[in-house]
N, C-alpha and C positions, 0 to 999 in steps of 0.2 A: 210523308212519302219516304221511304227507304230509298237509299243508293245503292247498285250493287258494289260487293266488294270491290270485284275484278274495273269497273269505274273508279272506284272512288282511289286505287292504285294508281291507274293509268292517266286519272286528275294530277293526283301528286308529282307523278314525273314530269306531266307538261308544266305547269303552272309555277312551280318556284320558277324555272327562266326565266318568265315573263313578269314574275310581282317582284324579282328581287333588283328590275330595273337593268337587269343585261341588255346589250344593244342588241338586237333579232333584226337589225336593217339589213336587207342583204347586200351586199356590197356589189357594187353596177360593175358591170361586165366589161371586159376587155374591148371588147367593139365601141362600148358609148364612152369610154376613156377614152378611145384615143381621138372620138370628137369632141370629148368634151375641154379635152388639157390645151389653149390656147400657149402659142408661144409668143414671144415678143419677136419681133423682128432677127428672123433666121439669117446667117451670111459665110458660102465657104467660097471660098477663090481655093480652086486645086487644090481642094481640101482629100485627102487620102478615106478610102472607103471608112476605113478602121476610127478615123478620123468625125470624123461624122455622126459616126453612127457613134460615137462616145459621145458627143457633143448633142444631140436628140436624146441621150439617156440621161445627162447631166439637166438638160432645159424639160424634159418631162419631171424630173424630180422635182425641181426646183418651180414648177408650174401647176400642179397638180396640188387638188385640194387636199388631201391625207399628205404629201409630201413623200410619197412613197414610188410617184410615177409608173413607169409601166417595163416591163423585161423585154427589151431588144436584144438577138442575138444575129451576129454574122456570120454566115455560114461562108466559106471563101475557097472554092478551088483550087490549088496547089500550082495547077497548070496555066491557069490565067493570072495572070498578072494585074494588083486590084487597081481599081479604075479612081477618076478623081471626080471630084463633086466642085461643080461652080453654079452656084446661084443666089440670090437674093430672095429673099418670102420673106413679105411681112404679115406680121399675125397670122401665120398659119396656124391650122390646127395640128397635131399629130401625125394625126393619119396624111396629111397634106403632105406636110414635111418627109417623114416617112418613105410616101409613093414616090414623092420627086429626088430623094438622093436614091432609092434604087432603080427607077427610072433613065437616071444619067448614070449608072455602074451597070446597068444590062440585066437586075437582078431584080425578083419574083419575091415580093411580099404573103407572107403567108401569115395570120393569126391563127389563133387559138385559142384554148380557154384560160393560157396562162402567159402566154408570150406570143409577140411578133419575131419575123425572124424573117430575114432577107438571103436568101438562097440564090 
């Protein structure tokens, strides 16, 4: 049985990624990261938004299996004055944590394909 050319091309381009042992796993989504990254027991007493929200980017790194964690970013009104963070959570997950420090700052979580981001 003959192959056509234009196959037996369009073989060669898929197939070395694949036999020469590159990773092809797709890398899981922003959404199932931030259920998946447990934290150890969360804690701010009047902790400052900015505050926080460094400290959830520091415990995602540091919790997350590639060690890579996940991009928080704070979006902060000029006019408002940033709000403070008091609570206890133990083992939350992310997204827990997350919800609940902008939750007590009055602020709207928003993800994406590449970052969360508290507005």
């Amino acid at each position: 049985m003959k192959i056509p050319f234009c196959l037996l091309i369009a073989l060669t381009l898929v197939v070395p990624s694949i036999s020469h042992g590159q990773n092809t796993a797709p890398k899981p989504s922003l959404e199932a990261q931030l259920d998946s990254i447990v934290l150890p027991t969360v804690e701010f007493k009047k902790a400052s938004i900015i505050s926080a929200v460094n400290t959830l980017r520091d415990l995602a790194r540091e919790n997350s299996k590639d060690g890579k964690g996940v991009n928080i970013f704070l979006r902060i009104n000029d006019v408002t004055p940033p709000a403070s963070v008091t609570c206890i959570l133990t083992k939350p997950t992310l997204r827990q944590a997350i919800t609940e420090v902008a939750r007590q700052s009055g602020m709207k979580v928003r993800v994406d394909a590449v970052a969360v981001s508290l507005n």
